[in-house]
Every structure is written in structure tokens, then in C-alpha cells.
C-alpha positions in Angstrom: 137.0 81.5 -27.5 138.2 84.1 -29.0 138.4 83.6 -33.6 141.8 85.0 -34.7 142.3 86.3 -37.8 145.0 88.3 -39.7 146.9 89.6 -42.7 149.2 86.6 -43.9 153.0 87.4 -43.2 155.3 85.9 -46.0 158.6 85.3 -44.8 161.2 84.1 -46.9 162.8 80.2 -46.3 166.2 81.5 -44.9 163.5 83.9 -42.2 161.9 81.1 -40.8 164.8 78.7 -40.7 166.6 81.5 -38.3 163.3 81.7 -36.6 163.6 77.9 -35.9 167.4 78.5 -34.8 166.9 81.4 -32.2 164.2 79.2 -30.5 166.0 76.1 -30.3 169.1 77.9 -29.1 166.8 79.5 -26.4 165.3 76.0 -25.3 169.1 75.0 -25.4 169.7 77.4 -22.9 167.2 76.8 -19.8 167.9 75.7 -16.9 165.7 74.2 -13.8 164.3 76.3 -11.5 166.5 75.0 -9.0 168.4 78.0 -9.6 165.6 79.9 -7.5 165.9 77.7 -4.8 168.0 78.7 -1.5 167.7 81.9 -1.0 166.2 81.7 2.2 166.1 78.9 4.7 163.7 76.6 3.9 160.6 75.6 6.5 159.3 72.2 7.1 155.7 73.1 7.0 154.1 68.9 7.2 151.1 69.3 5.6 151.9 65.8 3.6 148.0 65.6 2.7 148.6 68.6 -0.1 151.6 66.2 -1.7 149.6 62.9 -2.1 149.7 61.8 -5.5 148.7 58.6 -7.2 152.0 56.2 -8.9 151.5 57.1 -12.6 150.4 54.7 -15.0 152.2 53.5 -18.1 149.0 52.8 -20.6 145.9 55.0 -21.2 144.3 51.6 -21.4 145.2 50.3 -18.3 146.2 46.9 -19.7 149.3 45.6 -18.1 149.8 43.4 -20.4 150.5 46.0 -22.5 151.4 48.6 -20.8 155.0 50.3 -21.7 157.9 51.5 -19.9 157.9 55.5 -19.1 159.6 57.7 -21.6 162.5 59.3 -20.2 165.8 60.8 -22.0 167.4 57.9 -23.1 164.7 56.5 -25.0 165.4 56.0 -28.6 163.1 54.1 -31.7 163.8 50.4 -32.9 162.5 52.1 -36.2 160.6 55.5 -37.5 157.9 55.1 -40.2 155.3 57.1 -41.6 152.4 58.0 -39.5 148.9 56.1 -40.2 146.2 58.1 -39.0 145.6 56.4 -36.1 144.1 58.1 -32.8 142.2 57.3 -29.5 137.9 57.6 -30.0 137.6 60.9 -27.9 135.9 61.1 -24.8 135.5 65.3 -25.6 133.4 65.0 -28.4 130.5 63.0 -26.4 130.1 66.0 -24.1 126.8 67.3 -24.8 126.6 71.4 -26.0 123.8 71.8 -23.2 127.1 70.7 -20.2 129.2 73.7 -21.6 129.1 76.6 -19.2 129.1 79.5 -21.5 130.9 82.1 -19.1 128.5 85.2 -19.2 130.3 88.2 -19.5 130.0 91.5 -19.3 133.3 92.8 -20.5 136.2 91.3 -22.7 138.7 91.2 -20.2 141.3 90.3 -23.3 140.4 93.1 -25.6 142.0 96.5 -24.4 145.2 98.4 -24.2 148.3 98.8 -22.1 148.4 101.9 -20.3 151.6 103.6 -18.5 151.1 103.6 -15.2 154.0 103.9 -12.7 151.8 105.0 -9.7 150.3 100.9 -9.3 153.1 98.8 -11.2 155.0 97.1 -10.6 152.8 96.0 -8.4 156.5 93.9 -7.0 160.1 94.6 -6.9 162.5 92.6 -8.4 165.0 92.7 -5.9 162.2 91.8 -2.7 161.2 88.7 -4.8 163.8 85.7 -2.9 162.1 83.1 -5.6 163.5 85.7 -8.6 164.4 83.1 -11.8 168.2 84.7 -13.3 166.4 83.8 -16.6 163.7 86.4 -15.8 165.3 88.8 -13.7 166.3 91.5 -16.2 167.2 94.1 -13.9 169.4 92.3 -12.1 171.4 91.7 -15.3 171.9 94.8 -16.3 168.7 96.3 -17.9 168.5 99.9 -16.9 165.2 101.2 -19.0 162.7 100.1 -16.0 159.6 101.7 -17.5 158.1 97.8 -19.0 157.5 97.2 -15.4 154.9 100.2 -15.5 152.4 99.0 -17.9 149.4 98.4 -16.7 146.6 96.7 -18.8 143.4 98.4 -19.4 140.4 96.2 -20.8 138.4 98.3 -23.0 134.7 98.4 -21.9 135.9 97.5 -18.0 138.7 97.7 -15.5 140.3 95.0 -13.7 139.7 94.6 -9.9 142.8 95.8 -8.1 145.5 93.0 -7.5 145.1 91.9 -3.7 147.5 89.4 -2.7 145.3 88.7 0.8 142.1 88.0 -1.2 144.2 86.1 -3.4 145.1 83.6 -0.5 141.6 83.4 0.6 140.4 82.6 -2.7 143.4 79.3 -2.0 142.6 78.7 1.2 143.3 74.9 1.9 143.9 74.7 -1.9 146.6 73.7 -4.4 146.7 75.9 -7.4 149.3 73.9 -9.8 151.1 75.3 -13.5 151.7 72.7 -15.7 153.3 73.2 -19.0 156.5 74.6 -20.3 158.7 77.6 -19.3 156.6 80.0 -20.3 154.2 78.3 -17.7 157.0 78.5 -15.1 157.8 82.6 -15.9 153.7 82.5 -14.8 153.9 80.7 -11.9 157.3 82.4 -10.5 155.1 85.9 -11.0 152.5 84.5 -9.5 154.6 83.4 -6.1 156.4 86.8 -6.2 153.2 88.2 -6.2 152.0 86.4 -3.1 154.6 86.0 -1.1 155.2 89.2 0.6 152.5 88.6 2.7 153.1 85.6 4.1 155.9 86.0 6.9 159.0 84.2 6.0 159.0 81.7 9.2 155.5 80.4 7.3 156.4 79.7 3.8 158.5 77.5 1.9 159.7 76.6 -1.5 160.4 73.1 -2.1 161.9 71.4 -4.9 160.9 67.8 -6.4 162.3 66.6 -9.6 159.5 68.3 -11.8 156.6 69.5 -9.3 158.3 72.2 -7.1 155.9 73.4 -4.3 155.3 77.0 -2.6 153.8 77.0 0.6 152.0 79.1 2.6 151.2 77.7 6.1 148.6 79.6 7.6 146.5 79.6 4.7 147.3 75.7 4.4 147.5 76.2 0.2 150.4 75.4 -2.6 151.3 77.2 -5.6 153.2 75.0 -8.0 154.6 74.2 -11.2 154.9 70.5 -12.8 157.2 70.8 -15.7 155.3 68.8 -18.4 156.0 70.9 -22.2 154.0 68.4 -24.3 151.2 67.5 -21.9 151.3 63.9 -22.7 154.3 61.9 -21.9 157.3 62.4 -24.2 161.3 61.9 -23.5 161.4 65.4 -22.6 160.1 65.6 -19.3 163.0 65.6 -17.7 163.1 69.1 -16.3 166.9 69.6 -16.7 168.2 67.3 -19.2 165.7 67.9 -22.0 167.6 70.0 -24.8 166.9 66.7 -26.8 166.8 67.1 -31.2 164.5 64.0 -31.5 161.2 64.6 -29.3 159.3 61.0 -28.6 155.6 61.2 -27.3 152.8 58.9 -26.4 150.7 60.4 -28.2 147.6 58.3 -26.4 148.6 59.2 -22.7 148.4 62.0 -20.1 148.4 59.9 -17.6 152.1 59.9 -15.9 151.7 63.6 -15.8 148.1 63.7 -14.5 149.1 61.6 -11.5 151.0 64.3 -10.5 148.2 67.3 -11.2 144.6 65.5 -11.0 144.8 66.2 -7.5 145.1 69.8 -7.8 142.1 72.2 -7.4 142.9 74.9 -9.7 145.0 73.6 -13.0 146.7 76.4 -15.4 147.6 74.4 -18.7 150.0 75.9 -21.6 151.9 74.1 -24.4 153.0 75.5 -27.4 156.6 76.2 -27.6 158.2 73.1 -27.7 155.7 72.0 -31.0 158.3 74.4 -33.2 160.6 72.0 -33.7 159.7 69.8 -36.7 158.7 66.5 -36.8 157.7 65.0 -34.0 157.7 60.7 -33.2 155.1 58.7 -32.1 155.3 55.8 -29.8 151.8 54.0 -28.9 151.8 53.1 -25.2 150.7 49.6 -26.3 153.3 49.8 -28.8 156.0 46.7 -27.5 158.7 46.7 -30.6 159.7 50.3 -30.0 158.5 51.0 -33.4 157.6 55.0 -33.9 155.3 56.7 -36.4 156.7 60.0 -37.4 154.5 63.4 -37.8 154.5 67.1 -38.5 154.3 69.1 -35.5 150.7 70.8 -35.8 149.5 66.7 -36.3 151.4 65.9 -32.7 149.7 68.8 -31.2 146.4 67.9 -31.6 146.6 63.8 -30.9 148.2 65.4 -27.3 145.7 68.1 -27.1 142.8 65.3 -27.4 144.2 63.6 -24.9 144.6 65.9 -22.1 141.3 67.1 -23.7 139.6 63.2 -23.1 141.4 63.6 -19.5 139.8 67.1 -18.6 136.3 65.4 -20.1 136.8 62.5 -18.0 138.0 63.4 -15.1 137.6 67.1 -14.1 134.6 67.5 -11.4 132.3 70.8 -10.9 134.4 71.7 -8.2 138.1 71.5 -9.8 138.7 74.8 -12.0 140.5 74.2 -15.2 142.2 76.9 -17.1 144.2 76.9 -20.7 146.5 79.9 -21.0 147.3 80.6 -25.0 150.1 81.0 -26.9 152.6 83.5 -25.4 153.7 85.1 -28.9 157.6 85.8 -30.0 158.8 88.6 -31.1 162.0 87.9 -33.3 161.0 89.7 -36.6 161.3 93.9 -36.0 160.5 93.9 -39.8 156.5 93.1 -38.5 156.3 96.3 -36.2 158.8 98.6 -38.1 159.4 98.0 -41.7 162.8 98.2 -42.8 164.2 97.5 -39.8 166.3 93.8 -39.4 166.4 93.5 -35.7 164.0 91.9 -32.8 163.3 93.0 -30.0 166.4 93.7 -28.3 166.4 97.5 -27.2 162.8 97.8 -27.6 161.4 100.2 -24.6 157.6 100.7 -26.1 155.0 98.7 -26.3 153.6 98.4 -30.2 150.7 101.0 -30.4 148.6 99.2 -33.7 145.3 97.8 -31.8 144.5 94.0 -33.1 148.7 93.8 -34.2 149.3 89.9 -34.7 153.5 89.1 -35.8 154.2 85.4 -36.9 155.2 84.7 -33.4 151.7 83.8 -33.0 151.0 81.0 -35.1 147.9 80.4 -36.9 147.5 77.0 -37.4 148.5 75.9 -33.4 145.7 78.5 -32.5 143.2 76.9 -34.1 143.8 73.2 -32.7 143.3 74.6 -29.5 140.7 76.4 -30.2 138.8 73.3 -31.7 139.8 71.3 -28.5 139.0 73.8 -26.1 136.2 75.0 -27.2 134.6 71.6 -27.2 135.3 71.3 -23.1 134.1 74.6 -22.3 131.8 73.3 -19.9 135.1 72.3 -17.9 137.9 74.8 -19.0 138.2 78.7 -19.2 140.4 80.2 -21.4 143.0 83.0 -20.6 143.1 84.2 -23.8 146.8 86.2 -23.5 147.9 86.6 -27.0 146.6 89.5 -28.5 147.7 91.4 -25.2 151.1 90.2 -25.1 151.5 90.7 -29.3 152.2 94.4 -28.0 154.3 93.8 -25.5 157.8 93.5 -28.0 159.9 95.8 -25.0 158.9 93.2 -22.3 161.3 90.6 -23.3 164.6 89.3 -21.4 166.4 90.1 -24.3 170.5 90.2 -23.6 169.8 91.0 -19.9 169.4 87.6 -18.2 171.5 84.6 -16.9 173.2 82.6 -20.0 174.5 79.6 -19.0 176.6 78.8 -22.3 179.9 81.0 -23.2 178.7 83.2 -25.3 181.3 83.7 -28.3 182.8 86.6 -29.6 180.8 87.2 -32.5 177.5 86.9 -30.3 178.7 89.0 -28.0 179.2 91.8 -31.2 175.9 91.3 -32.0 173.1 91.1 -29.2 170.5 90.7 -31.4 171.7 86.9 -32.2 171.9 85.8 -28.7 168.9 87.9 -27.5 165.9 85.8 -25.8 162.7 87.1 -27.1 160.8 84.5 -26.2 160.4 84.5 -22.2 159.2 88.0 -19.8 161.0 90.1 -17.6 159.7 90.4 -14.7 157.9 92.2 -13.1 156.2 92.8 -16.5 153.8 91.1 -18.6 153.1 88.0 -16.7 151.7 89.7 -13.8 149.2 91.0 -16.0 148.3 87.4 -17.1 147.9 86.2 -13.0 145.6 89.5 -12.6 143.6 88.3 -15.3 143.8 85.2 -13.5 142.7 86.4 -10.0 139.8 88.2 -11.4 138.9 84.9 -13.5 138.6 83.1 -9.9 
């Protein structure tokens, strides 16, 4: 994987304390994808076989007579203490280096530029999309400066192979290709089914929602695209696709497994986590922990116990014939200062890409690169990487900003000042995800 490295930013206590704000209040504001849902009748296809899934277990022990009640929203602590280095012996780190499958390319597909092109993108419209998100759909709310749907990424010593949405579905024939992460992770998967589904006549497909895992269908090519909402990879009181906006996150730390009864039977898996990891301190609660007793620690700490355990899963579990892909951090772009000094703003009115090749902002954070980087790397054997950062740094017009679906009354003194209320964190689209599922389709 890819080494990052750049100039440190210093941002003052007050900066990154706003920072913290604008996310959370963005977090506060999703909603389910359910808002997607019933825009056009749905089909009962019947091919049950692609929904079997195994009854999650509680404990990454299997012990029952220690094995603990699911998470869910309501869960609280019987008490919070200090964090005491414990953690799981990894099954990762016995992977010999002769199993990794160093991918032999010819040509950094992540290392190039964005090029204007409004001849092939967007390679969708907006409007012909039925599956749209209001959180992503930025025309539809108003934006009227269209020309971030025309970029078109250009690798530097290569080009990409065309999109092809036919060859797409051959490469899924018979297949479930599943998204599992956070929101970000759903903005990729909804461009991905945009992307697909104008080929597939509209008496053959079907969207079907189920508590977290929501399924597309195609029926003559007998494959699924879906997206299992899971923000922390291992089990936490968050996973609760609606009712999550929650101040205290609880994880089991030690455990993947609820979650990877619903994707381990998935061919082709694309992971993300990341966002959900900025919000401070993070508890603990050991699935053969009965007193309800947490440990409490920072948020980079959290990250990596739950990155080694989805890694000892992957290491485990993943056969030659399942593809495993880790998408990384989609960066932020709530600082104009980074791109144009003296400015105060973020990225609401921006229309341009940034032109400064190898530009990193703070929205792409240092430390969280580097745990996945030491986790991934070790299972490169079983996982690729779509390495999406650097690309996406320069992408500060590509943003919702103020021109999507807000489901809380915005107050007047927001609504005098867009920048406070603008999301910068998730994509319009069409726009910049696309470009992540092309990487993706030539990654297959």
C-alpha cells in the first residue's frame, strides 16, 4: 500500500473542536436509505439461495457460557474504567510473507489527475437514477454549477478501461458483491447500482430493504449488489441503521462476528470505516465480559483492536475464491484555509477541483492511515486496496454542500450562513464515487 506522507498542518484548539462539531452534526443528520426505496414497484425475484445467512454469534470465542447479549442502542455500562492493554493473539500476523499476493502492476491506477471531460461523464443522470439518495442528489436540491459531474480521472502512466455496465454484470454473474461500512460506503454502493441499473429492464430488478443489509437485484444475471450498514466493523451499539446518532459509542472490541454472518457469504466484500472513529473516546465491552463493565479508549486505540479483528476474520476465513477489498479514507474538506490561504470558508461554492498534485488537507488523517495500512498490508495475500484518498483530496467542488435533503429545521442563523450547515463530508452524485467503482471494475 501506498506510504503517505506530508507537511504537518497546525490547527489551532478552537479549529479542530469546530472540525469535531460539523462532523458530528453531519452524522446527526443521516437518515436510512429507506428514503431511496419506492420509487418504483418492487419485483419479487425468489432467488432466496443469494439471502441465506448464518444466525450471528454473540462471542468470538464461541463459549456459550460466556457469550454476551448483542449490542444494540439501548446498551449502556455498569461502570467505565481505564483501558488495560488487553487484545485477542491475532490470527493476521501468522500469515506467512510467501501467502501475500503482491498484485503486479503495471500502472498506479491511484496516482494521476482529474481531467474535464464532458463528452464521457457523467457516465449517469441524476434524474434517470430511481435509487437517487436526497442526501446525495445535489441537483435535485438546487445545485446549478453541473460541471463536478464532468471530471473524469486520468491515471498518470495508464488509462482506465472504459466503464461498461454489461461487462460489469458478467463479471457478477450468479454473484453477490456486498458494501459494508459507513455512509460513505453507502454513497459507493448507491453509485455503483445507478451505474448498473439502466441495463437491466425494470420488470427484472429490485431493491429490497432489510433492517441493515438492503439488496439490489438483477434477475437475469442472478447477482445482488448490497450494502450492510456496519460503521465500526465489529459490533458496537451503533449498528442500528436509523437510530444511531448516539454520543457514547460501545464496541466489542474482540468480535466481527454478528456482522460477518451477514457478509461472509458474499463473494466480492468492499470494507470502509473511518468516519465514525472522530468522535473521541471510544468504550470497550469484552464479549466475555458479564458485569457490563467497560474499558475506555482513545479513538486511534479502538480502531486498531476492530481493525485486527475483522483483519483475524479476513485471515481466517476469506478463501482464494472470495475477493476482498478495503476502500480508504474518503477525506473532508472543512478547512478552505488548506487550499487558499486567507480564506475562512470550506467547501461550500467550490466549482474546481484543487490543481496542487500530491495535496493532502487534515481531512485525511495521518495516524488512522497508518493503522490500516499496518493491518492491511499484513493480509495482502487476501485483500486489495482501493487506495482513494489522494484522488479525492482534490475533489473539494464534489461535495453535497447546502444542496441536499436536511432533515432537521435548519435555524435562522444557519440558514445566513451556508457555510455552518454545509455537508462536506459525503459526494454528489454523479461525481466522485463513480470514479472509485471504475477503479473498482477495472480492479475485478
Amino acid at each position: 500500500m501506498q506510504r503517505w506522507c506530508r507537511r504537518r498542518t497546525h490547527f489551532p484548539l478552537l479549529a479542530v473542536l469546530f472540525s469535531a462539531f460539523i462532523i458530528a452534526s453531519i452524522l446527526y443528520s443521516e437518515r436510512n436509505i429507506e428514503e431511496i426505496h419506492g420509487k418504483e414497484q418492487q419485483v419479487s425475484i425468489g432467488h432466496t439461495s443469494l439471502l441465506t445467512s448464518v444466525p450471528p454469534k454473540a462471542s468470538s470465542n464461541n463459549n456459550p457460557e460466556i457469550a454476551a447479549a448483542s449490542l444494540d442502542r439501548f446498551t449502556t455500562c455498569a461502570s467505565t474504567g481505564k483501558y488495560h492493554g488487553r487484545r485477542t493473539e491475532p490470527v493476521y500476523h501468522k500469515l506467512e510473507f510467501s501467502q501475500r499476493r503482491e498484485t503486479q502492476q503495471t500502472c498506479d491506477l491511484f496516482s494521476g489527475k482529474w481531467v474535464f471531460d464532458n463528452t464521457s461523464h457523467p457516465l449517469y443522470n441524476e434524474l434517470d437514477c430511481p435509487y437517487m439518495s436526497d442526501q446525495l442528489a445535489c441537483r435535485k436540491h438546487g445545485r446549478t454549477d453541473l460541471g463536478y459531474q464532468n471530471w473524469r480521472w486520468q491515471p498518470h502512466d495508464c488509462n482506465l478501461k472504459r466503464w461498461n455496465a454489461t461487462e460489469m454484470w458478467e463479471k457478477l454473474r450468479g454473484k453477490r458483491l456486498m458494501f459494508v461500512g459507513d455512509s460513505l460506503n453507502r454513497g459507493q454502493w448507491i453509485s455503483m447500482v445507478c451505474l448498473l441499473q439502466s441495463v437491466i429492464p425494470v420488470d427484472k430488478r429490485s431493491m429490497s430493504p432489510n433492517a441493515p443489509l438492503t439488496i439490489f437485484r438483477a434477475e437475469e444475471y442472478n447477482a445482488t449488489v448490497e450494502f450492510y450498514w456496519a460503521p465500526l466493523l465489529v459490533e458496537s451499539n451503533s449498528d442500528d441503521p436509523v437510530n444511531h446518532r448516539l454520543n457514547d459509542r460501545i464496541i466489542r472490541p474482540d468480535s466481527v462476528l454478528k456482522h460477518a454472518s451477514q457478509w461472509e457469504k458474499a463473494d466480492i466484500l468492499i470494507f470502509n470505516t473511518y468516519l465514525w472513529w472522530r468522535q473521541g473516546l471510544v468504550k470497550l465491552l469484552w464479549s466475555n465480559e458479564k458485569s457490563g463493565k467497560c474499558e475506555e479508549l482513545d479513538s486511534i486505540g479502538a480502531l486498531e483492536l476492530a481493525m485486527e479483528a475483522w483483519a483475524d476474520w479476513v485471515a481466517s476465513k476469506v478463501n482464494p475464491m472470495k475477493r476482498v477489498f478495503f476502500v480508504t479514507m474518503s477525506p473532508t474538506h472543512l478547512w478552505s484555509q488548506e487550499w487558499k490561504p486567507g480564506t475562512e470558508g470550506n467547501c461550500y461554492q467550490e466549482k474546481n477541483p484543487i490543481d496542487m498534485e500530491g495535496y493532502w488537507g487534515s481531512g485525511s488523517d495521518l495516524p488512522t492511515m497508518r493503522i490500516v495500512d499496518k493491518v492491511v498490508g499484513t493480509l495482502r495475500s487476501k485483500v486489495s486496496v482501493l487506495n482513494i484518498t489522494q484522488l479525492s483530496e482534490y475533489r473539494k467542488d464534489g461535495h453535497p454542500s447546502i444542496y441536499r435533503k436536511f432533515w432537521e429545521t435548519l435555524s435562522p442563523q444557519q440558514l445566513s450562513n451556508p457555510a455552518s450547515y454545509s455537508d462536506c463530508i459525503h459526494w454528489c452524485l454523479p461525481g466522485v464515487p463513480d470514479v472509485w467503482n471504475e477503479l473498482l471494475f477495472n480492479s475485478l
